[in-house]
LOTOR-816103 format. One line per 3 residues: number of its first residue (from 1); their letters; for each residue x, y, z of C-alpha. Coordinates in pm, whole numbers, m for minus. Each point is the difference from the previous one (the first is absolute). Example, Ala and Ser with C-alpha at 12.3 -4.5 7.8 and 13.67 -1.06 7.14 Angstrom:
<drendrens>
1) as) 1230:m450:780  137:344:m66
</drendrens>
This chain:
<drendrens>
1) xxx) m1643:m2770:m1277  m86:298:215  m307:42:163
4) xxx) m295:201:m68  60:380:73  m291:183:177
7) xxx) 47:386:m102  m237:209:221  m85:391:m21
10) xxx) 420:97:127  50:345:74  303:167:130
13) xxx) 187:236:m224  m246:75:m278  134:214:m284
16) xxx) m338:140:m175  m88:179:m362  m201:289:m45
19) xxx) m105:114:m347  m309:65:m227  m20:m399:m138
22) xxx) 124:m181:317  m130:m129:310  234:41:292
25) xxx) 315:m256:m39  355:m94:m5  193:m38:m328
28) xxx) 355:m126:49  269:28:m270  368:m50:m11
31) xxx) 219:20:m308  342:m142:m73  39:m108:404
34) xxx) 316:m145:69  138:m109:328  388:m104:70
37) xxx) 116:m161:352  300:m18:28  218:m322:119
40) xxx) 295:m23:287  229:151:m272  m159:256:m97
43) xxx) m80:m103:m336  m402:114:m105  m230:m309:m69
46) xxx) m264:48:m226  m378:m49:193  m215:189:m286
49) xxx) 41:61:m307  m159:299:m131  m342:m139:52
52) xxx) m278:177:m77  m406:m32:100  m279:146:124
55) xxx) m271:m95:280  m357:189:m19  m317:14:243
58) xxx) m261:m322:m21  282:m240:m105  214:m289:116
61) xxx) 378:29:m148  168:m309:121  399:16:m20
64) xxx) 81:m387:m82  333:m151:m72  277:m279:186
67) xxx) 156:76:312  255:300:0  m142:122:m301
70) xxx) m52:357:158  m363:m28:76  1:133:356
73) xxx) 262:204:m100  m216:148:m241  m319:29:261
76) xxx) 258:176:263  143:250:m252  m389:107:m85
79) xxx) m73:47:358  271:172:77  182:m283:217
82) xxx) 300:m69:m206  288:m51:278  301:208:28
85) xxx) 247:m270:m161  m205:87:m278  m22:240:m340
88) xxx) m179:107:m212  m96:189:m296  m304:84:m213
91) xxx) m300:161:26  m326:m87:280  m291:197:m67
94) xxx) m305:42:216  m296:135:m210  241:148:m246
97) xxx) 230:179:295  285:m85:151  m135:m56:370
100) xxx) 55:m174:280  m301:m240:125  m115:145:307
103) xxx) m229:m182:293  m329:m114:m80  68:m30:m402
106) xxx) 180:m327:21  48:m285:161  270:m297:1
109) xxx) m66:m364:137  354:m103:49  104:m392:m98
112) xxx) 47:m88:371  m262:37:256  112:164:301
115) xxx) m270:1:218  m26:m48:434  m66:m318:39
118) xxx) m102:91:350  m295:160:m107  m313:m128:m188
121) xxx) m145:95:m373  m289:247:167  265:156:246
124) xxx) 262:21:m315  m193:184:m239  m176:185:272
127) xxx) 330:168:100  104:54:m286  m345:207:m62
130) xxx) 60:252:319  365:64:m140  m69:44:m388
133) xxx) m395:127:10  m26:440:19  m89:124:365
136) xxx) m317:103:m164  m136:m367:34  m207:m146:307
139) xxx) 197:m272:149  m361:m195:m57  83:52:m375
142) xxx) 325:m70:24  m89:m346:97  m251:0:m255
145) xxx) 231:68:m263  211:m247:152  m271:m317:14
148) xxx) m150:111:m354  385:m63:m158  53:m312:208
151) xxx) m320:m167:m162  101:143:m331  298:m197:30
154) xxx) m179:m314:128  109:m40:346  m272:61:230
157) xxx) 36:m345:68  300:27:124  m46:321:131
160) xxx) 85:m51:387  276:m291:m58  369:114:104
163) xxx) 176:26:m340  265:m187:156  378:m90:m14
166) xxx) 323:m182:80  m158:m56:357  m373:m59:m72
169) xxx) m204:m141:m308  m234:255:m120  m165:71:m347
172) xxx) 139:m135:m339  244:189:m259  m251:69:m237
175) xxx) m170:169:282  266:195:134  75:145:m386
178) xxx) m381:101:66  40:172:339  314:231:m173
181) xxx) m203:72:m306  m308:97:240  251:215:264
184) xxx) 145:189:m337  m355:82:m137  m244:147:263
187) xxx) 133:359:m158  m136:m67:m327  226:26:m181
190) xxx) 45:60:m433  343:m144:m54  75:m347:138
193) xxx) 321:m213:m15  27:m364:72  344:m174:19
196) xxx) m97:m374:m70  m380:m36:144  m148:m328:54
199) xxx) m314:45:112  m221:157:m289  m69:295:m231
202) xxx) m348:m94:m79  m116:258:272  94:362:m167
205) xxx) m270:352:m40  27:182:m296  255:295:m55
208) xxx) 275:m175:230  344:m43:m208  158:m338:115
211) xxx) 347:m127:m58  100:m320:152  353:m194:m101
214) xxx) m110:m344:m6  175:m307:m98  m197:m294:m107
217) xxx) m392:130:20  m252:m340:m1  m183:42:m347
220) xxx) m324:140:201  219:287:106  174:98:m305
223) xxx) m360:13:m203  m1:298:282  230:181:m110
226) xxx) m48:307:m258  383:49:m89  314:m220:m19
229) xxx) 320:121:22  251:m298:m24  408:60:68
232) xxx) 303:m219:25  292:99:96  m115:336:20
235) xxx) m67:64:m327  m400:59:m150  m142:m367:m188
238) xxx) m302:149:12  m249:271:77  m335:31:m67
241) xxx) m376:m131:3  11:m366:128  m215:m133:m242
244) xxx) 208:49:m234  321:m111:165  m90:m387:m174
247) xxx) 17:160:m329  328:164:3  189:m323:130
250) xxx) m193:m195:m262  105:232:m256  399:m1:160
253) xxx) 1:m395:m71  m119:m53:358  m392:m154:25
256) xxx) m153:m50:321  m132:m346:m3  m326:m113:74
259) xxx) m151:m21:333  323:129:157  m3:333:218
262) xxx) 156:273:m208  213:180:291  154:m379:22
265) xxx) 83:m12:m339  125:367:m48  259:m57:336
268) xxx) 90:m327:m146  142:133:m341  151:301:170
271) xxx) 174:m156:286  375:m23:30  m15:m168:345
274) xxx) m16:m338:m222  155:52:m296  m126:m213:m267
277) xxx) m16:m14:m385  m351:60:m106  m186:m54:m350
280) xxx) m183:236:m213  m258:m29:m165  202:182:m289
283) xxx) 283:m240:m11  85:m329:50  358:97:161
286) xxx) m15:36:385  79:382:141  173:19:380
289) xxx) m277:230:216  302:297:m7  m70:3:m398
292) xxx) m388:m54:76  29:356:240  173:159:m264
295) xxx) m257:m87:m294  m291:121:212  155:316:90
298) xxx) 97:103:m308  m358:m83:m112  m162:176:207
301) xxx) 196:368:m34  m117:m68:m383  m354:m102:84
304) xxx) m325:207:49  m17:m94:345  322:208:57
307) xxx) m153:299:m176  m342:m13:135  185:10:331
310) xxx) 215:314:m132  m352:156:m98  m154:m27:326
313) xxx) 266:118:142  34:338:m142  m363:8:14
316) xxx) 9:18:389  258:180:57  m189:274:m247
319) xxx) m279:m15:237  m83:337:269  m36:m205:259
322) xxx) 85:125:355  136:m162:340  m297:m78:273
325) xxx) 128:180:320  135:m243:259  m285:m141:215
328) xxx) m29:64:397  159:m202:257  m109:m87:357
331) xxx) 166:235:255  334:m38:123  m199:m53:359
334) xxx) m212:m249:m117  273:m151:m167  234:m76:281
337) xxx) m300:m111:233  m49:m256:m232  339:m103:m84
340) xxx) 44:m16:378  m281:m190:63  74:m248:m294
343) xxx) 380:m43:109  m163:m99:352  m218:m239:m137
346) xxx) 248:m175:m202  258:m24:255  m249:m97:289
349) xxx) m118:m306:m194  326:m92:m150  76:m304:209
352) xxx) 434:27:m78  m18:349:118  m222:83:229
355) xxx) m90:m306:233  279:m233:m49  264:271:96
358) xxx) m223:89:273  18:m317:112  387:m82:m33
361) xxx) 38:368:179  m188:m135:291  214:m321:10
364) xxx) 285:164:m3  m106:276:286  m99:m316:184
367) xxx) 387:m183:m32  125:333:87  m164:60:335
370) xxx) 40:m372:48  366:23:4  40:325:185
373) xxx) m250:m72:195  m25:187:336  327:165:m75
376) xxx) 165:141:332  238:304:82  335:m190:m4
379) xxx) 320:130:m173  m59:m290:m238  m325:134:m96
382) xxx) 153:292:m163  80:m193:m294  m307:m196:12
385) xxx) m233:293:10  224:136:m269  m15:m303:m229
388) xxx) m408:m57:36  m79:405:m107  275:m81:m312
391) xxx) m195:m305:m127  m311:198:34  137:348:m219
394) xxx) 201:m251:m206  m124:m334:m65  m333:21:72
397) xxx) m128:335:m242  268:m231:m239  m329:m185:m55
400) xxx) m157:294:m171  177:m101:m344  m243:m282:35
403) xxx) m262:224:m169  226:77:m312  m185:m235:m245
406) xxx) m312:177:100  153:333:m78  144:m113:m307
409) xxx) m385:m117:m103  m132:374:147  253:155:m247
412) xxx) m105:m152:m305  m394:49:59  121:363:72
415) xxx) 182:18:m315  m233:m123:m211  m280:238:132
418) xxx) 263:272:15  68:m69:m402  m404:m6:m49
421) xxx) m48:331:207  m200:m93:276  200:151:229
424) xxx) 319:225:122  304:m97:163  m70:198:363
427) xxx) m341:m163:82  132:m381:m77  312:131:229
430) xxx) m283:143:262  m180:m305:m46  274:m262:31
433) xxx) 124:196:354  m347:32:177  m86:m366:m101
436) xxx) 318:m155:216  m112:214:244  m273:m210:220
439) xxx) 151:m348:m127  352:67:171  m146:167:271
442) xxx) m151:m337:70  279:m197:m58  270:232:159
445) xxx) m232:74:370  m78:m370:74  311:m138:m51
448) xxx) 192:200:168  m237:m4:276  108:m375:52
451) xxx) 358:42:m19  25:315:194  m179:m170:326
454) xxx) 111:m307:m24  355:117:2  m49:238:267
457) xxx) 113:341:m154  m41:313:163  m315:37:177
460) xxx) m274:291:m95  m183:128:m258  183:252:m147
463) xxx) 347:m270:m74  m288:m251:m163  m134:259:m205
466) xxx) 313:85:m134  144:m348:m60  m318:m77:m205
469) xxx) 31:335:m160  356:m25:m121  m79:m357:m119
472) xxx) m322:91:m212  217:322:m148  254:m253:m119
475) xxx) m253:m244:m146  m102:298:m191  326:125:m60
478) xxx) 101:m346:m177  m277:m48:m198  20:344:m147
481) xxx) 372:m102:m78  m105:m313:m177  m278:177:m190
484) xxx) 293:223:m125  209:m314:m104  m298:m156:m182
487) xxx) m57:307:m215  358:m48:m106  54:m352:m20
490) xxx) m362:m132:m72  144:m380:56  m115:m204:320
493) xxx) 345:m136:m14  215:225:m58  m188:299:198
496) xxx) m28:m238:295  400:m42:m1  47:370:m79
499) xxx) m191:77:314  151:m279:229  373:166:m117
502) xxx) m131:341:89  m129:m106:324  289:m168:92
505) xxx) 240:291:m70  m260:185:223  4:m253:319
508) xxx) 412:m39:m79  63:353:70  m280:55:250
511) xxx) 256:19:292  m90:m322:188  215:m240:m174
514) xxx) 291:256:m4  m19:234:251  12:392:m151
517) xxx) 281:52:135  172:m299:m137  m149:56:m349
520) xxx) 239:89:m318  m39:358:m50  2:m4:m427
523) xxx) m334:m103:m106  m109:m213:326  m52:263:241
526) xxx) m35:341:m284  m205:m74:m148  m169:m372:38
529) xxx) m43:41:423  m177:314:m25  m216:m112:m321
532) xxx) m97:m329:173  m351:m37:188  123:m201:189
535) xxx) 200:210:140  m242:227:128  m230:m303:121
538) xxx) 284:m171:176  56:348:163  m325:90:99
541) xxx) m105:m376:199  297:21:132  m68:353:181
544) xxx) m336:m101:19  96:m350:175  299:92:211
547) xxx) m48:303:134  m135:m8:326  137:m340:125
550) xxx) 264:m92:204  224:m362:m53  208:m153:236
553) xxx) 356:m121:m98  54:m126:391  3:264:246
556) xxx) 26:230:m291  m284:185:m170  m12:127:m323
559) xxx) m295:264:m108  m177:m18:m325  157:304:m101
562) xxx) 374:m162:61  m118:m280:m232  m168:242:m301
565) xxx) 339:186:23  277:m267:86  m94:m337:m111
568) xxx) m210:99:m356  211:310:m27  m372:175:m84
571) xxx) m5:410:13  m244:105:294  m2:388:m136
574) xxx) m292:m73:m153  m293:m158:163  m179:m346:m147
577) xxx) m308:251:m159  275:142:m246  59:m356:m118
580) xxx) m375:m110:m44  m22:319:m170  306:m63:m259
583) xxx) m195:m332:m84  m323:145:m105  182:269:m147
586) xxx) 200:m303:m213  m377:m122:m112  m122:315:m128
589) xxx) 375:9:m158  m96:m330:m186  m299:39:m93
592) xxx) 87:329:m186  255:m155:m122  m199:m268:m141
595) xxx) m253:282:m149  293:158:m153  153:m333:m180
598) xxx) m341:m70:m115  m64:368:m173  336:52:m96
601) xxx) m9:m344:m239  m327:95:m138  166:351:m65
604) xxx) 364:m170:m106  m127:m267:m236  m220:241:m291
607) xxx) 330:228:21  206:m311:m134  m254:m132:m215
610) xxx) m38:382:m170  373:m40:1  82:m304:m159
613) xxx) m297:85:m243  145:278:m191  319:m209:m36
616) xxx) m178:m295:m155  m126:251:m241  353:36:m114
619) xxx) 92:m367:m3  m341:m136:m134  190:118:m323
622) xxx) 253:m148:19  m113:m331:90  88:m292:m274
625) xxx) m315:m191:m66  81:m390:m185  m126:m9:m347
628) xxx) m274:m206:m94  m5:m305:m195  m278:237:m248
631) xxx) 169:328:55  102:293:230  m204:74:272
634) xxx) m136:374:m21  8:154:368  m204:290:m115
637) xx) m249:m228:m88  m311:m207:198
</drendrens>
C-alpha cells in the first residue's frame, strides 16, 4: 500500500485561462495520444493507445494501472518529457492551443528524489528559492517563501536535519518525496505532475490542475482523488469521475467487494503480471485477466463515461483561453553565485570527496618525500628527480577520478532542475568551475608543500610556486575531464573505467615512459603526445626542476639544460610558462567543451524526437492491433 501523499500549493510551469466565466487555470487535454518505442530491431512497440482525457484546474486526476502500463509514460508525454527513443502522435492541448508549457505554469515531481544529501531540508529548498524566485524578490522573502512551503509540507521538524545518503542517515523517504514536492513548488505553480508520490495529496489550493501516475493509492488517498484514469497495457479501462469507477466494474461483471480498497481491486482484475482466471459475477465460467482487459475496454468506448469524456473534451478545447506569459527568473548573476556556493557546500562536507581524498593526498605527499627524501645532485638523481615529478603529474591528479560518483550525483540534480527550468546550462557550468576552485587549492598547495621540501627540489619561491601551480591546474584539468565523461556515460562504473582508459592513454604517451623521440610516429606521437596533458606537465616540471642544476657523473658535470635536452629529449625553444599556459588553456578547452556537450544534447534530442514523431504518424496506421475477445478495438476512439 503506498503511503499518504501530501500535495502542497506546487508551482513551476503554470499554464493559466483567461475568459469571461473562468478564474485563472490550467486545462489539459490530449486526444487519440499514442506513443511507439521502438525495440533493438527496429520493430515499433505499442506504449499508448490512442488514449484520450482531460485534466482541469481544482482537481486531482490520478493515472492508475500495473507496472509498464504506460502511466509515466503518459505523465512524461503531457509534460513534454517523452525521451528521444520515443514517438508519438495525437493531439496535447493547453487551454485549447497547441503550446508548449513554459516556466512557472507547471511543475513535475519526478518518481526518484534526487536531492544533495550534503545539504539539509532549510538549505535545500532555500536554494532552490534564490535560483527559481524573480530578481524582484528580497532575499528576506525569498526565505520566507521558502519556510512558509516547508511547513506546508510538514517538515519544520525536520527542517535543519541533513537529508542524508549512502554515507550518512538523514530524514525518511516519505520525507524526502516531501522536500522534492516543496523544491518544485515555491513558484506557484497551476499545473503539477507527480510520477508515483508517496507522501500525500491531502494538502492542494484551489485552481491547481494535478496529475499524478500512481500505482496502488491507500483507500484514504484515492477518496482524494477527483478523476481516474485506469490503463493496461496501454490501452484506456477507464476514464472518468472516481466515484463512479465502482459502478462501471460492477456493471462489467466485476464488483468490488466489501471493505476492500477499490484501487486494489481494480489493479487486481487488470493485471497481467499474474495471470489468473477470474469469475464474474455474470457467469459462472472463469475468464483469463487478457479476456477481463478486453471486456472492460470494449465497455467502456460504448459507455457514457467515454462520451462524457469526448464532451469535455471538445468543450475545452472550444474555450478562448490564452497562454500566461512565462514567469521571471533570478539573474544569471545571482544564479551562478548560488550554484557556486551550493556546489562548495556540498563538496566541502562530502566526507568521500572532500576530506578523505584530502587526507589520502597528504599520505601519499608524505611516502613521496619519505622516499626521496633529501634527494642530492648525483647522476643517479636524474632519474629519481624524474620519476618523483611523473608520479606527481601522473599518478597522483590520477586520484581526481575519485570524485566521479559525486559528479555523476551533480549531473542528475542538474538535470532534473535543468528539465524543471530553474536554471541554464552556463551558470551550473560557472558554478561547477568556481566551486573546485578554493577546495583544490587546498588540497593541491599543502600537499605539495610536503613533498616538494621533503624531497629537496629546487630551492626558491618562484620553482614552488610553479610546481604547486602546475599540480592544482591538473587537478582541475582532470576533473573537468571526468565531468565530461559523466555527462556521457552517467554510470559510476563504467564512467570511472572510461576515465581510467583515457588517462592512461594520456600518461602512456606523455613522453616519460617512452621517450619522444622513441615514440611511434602514427597515432602515438600525432596526434596522442601532443593531445596529452601530461605531456605538457611532464614538460614544464621538468624545465621548471632541472634547469639550473648541475649533476655529477664522476669528474663529469652535466647542466640542467643537457638533461631537459639529452636525457628526456624535452624541446627548450619554449620556456616552462608556455607549458603552464597550454594547461590552463586545456581547462578552459574542457570546460567549453563540457558546455557544448551539454547544450548541444538538449538542442540534438527535440530534433530527433520532432523527427521520429512525424514518422510515427505514418506508422501509427499501420500498426496491427489483436482483436478482442468482444470485438475490434476502434483507435479513433477513447
Amino acid at each position: 500500500m503506498a503511503k499518504e501523499v501530501e500535495m502542497p500549493p506546487r508551482h513551476e510551469e503554470v499554464v493559466s485561462i483567461e475568459t469571461r466565466d473562468h478564474e485563472q487555470g490550467v486545462y489539459l487535454t490530449w486526444e487519440d495520444l499514442t506513443v511507439l518505442a521502438s525495440n533493438n530491431e527496429g520493430v515499433p512497440r505499442v506504449i499508448l493507445d490512442a488514449v484520450t482525457g482531460y485534466a482541469q484546474p481544482g482537481e486531482i486526476l490520478a493515472i492508475m494501472g500495473p507496472s509498464g502500463c504506460g502511466k509515466s509514460t503518459l505523465l512524461d508525454t503531457l509534460a513534454g518529457r517523452l525521451g528521444s527513443g520515443m514517438r508519438q502522435s495525437g493531439n496535447i492541448l493547453v487551454n485549447g492551443r497547441r503550446q508548449a508549457l513554459a516556466f512557472g505554469t507547471s511543475a513535475y515531481v519526478t518518481q526518484e528524489d534526487i536531492l544533495m544529501t550534503t545539504l539539509t531540508v532549510r538549505e535545500a529548498v532555500y536554494y532552490s528559492a534564490q535560483l527559481q524566485l524573480p530578481q524582484s524578490m528580497t532575499k528576506s522573502e525569498k526565505k520566507e517563501r521558502a519556510e512558509m512551503s516547508i511547513r506546508e509540507m510538514g517538515l519544520q521538524e525536520v527542517i535543519d536535519t541533513k537529508i542524508g545518503g549512502r554515507i550518512s542517515k538523514g530524514i525518511s523517504g516519505g520525507q524526502k518525496r516531501r522536500v522534492s514536492i516543496c523544491m518544485e513548488v515555491l513558484t506557484r505553480p497551476r499545473l503539477l505532475f507527480l510520477d508515483e508520490p508517496t507522501s500525500g495529496l491531502d494538502t492542494r489550493h484551489d485552481r491547481i490542475t494535478v496529475m499524478a501516475s500512481i500505482h496502488q493509492p491507500s483507500s484514504e488517498v484515492f477518496e482524494l482523488f477527483d478523476n481516474l484514469c485506469l490503463l493496461s497495457s496501454g490501452k484506456t479501462v477507464y476514464f472518468g469521475r472516481t466515484g463512479l469507477s465502482a459502478e462501471f466494474f460492477s456493471r462489467n461483471g466485476f464488483p468490488c467487494p466489501t471493505l476492500r480498497n477499490p484501487s486494489d481491486h481494480y489493479l487486481r482484475t487488470i493485471n497481467k503480471d499474474f495471470d489468473k482466471d477470474i469469475e464474474t459475477g455474470c457467469s459462472d465460467k472463469p475468464v483469463t485477466t487478457a479476456e477481463v482487459i478486453d471486456i472492460l475496454v470494449h465497455s467502456f468506448k460504448m459507455s457514457n463515461s467515454c462520451q462524457e469524456t469526448k464532451r469535455r473534451v471538445a468543450d475545452i478545447c472550444n474555450m478562448e483561453g490564452e497562454l500566461v506569459k512565462s514567469g521571471s527568473q533570478a539573474s544569471f548573476k545571482t544564479q551562478c553565485m548560488v550554484l557556486t556556493k551550493r556546489s562548495f557546500v556540498n563538496m566541502y562536507r562530502d566526507l568521500g570527496y572532500y576530506w578523505l581524498r584530502f587526507v589520502i593526498y597528504m599520505a601519499l605527499c608524505l611516502c613521496i618525500g619519505t622516499i626521496y627524501y633529501d634527494i642530492d645532485y648525483s647522476y643517479g638523481s636524474i632519474q629519481a628527480r624524474g620519476s618523483m615529478l611523473m608520479f606527481v603529474a601522473g599518478f597522483l591528479t590520477f586520484m581526481s577520478i575519485g570524485g566521479f560518483p559525486s559528479f555523476v550525483e551533480e549531473m542528475k540534480i542538474f538535470r532534473r532542475e535543468r528539465l524543471n527550468g530553474h536554471y541554464g546550462v552556463t551558470p551550473f557550468v560557472i558554478g561547477n568551475t568556481l566551486s573546485s576552485i578554493p577546495y583544490l587549492g587546498l588540497v593541491s598547495i599543502i600537499p605539495a608543500a610536503i613533498a616538494y621540501y621533503l624531497v629537496g627540489l629546487q630551492r626558491g619561491a618562484e620553482h614552488f610556486i610553479y610546481f604547486t601551480v602546475v599540480l592544482y591546474v591538473c587537478m582541475i584539468l582532470v576533473e573537468s575531464l571526468m565531468m565530461i565523461v559523466a555527462s556521457i556515460v552517467p554510470d559510476y562504473l563504467m564512467g570511472i573505467i572510461t576515465g581510467a582508459g583515457i588517462l592512461g592513454v594520456m600518461m602512456l604517451s606523455g613522453g616519460f615512459f617512452r621517450l619522444k623521440n622513441d615514440i611511434p610516429k602514427p597515432v602515438w606521437r600525432y596526434p596522442m603526445y601532443y593531445l596529452g596533458f601530461h605531456t605538457y606537465a611532464n614538460e614544464g616540471y621538468f624545465k621548471n626542476e632541472y634547469l639550473g642544476l648541475n649533476f655529477k657523473n664522476g669528474t663529469e658535470n652535466i647542466s640542467g639544460e643537457e638533461v631537459v635536452r639529452n636525457y628526456w629529449e624535452m624541446d627548450l625553444s619554449y620556456s616552462k610558462w608556455f607549458d603552464l599556459a597550454v594547461l590552463i588553456g586545456m581547462v578552459v578547452l574542457y570546460r567549453v567543451l563540457f558546455l557544448i556537450i551539454i547544450k548541444s544534447g538538449e538542442k540534438v534530442k527535440p530534433m530527433i524526437r520532432d523527427y521520429f514523431g512525424k514518422r510515427a504518424t505514418k506508422q501509427t496506421r499501420q500498426i496491427m492491433v489483436l482483436p478482442s475477445t468482444m470485438s475490434p478495438i476502434n483507435v479513433s476512439s477513447c
